[in-house]
N, C-alpha and C positions, 0 to 999 in steps of 0.2 A: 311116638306119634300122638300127635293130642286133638281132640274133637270138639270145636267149640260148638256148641247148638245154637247159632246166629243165621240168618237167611245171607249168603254173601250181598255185601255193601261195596259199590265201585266208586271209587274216589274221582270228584269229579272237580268239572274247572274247578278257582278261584271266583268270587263274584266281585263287584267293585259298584262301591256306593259313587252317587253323584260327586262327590268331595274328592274321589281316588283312589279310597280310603281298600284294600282287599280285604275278604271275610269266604269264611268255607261256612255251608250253610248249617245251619243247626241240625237238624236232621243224620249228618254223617258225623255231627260232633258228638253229637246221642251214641250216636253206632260205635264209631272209635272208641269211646270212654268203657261202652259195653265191653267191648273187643279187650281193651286193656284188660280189664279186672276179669275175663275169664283166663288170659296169660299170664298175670299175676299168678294165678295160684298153681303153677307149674315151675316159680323161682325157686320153689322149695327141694327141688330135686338133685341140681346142681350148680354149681357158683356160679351163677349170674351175674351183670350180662357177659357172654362169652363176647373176646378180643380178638381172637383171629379172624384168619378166614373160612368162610360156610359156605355149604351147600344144602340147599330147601328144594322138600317138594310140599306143592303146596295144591290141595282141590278144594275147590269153591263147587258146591252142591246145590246150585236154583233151586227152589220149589216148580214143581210139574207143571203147577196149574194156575201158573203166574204168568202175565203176560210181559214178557222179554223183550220188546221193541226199543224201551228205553235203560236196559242196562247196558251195563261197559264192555268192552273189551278185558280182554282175557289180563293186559294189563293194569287196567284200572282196578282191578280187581286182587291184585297182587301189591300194585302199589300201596293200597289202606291196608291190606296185612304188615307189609313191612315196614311202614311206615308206623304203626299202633307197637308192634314189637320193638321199636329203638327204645335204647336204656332198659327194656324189661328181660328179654330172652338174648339180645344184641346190643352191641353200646350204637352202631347203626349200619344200617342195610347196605351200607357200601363194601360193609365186610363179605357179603353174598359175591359170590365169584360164580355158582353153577345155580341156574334154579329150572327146576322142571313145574309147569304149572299145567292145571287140567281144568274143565269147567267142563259140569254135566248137570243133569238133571235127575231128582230124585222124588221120593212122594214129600219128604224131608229138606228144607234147606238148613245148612251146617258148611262149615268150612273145617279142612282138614289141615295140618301142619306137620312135617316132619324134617329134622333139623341133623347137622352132622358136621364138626370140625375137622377142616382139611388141615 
């Protein structure tokens, strides 16, 4: 299991400029990039990224004393995990076949991962 010390980040719409044009906002591209490079350094353990099929659990730990009216669903919140782990830990998340996912609250926010080929 691996503990990233990041406040959970829910992946949210797409935006779309006047032109068409779609963009995800900066803000969660900051987050992702963070998210990447703390999964980065967990390739070193073993052959990365796994090909098969997986099964994750995955906890997203809010801070306590955060006001929550504008986060995501339990999915949202799952999707920027998986979606930041393709090519690093998975080549991608469609490999996931089971996933238990949990969202709580802590004095702490971190997000938890734990990974297992079926």
């Amino acid at each position: 299991m691996i503990r990233i010390p990041l406040d959970p980040y829910p992946k949210p719409r797409h935006r779309t400029t006047k032109g068409g044009r779609t963009y995800m906002p900066k803000e969660y591209q900051a987050h992702q990039m963070a998210l990447q490079a703390h999964l980065m350094d967990y390739r070193t353990v073993v052959d990365y990224p796994l090909l098969g099929p997986l099964a994750v659990t995955m906890r997203f730990v809010r801070p306590a004393k955060r006001d929550h009216r504008k986060d995501g669903d339990f999915d949202n919140y799952a999707k920027m995990l998986t979606d930041a782990a393709n090519g690093i830990l998975w080549k991608d998340d469609r490999q996931i076949v089971e996933a238990h996912v949990f969202v709580t609250e802590g004095e702490e926010g971190r997000i938890e991962l734990d990974w297992w080929e079926l």
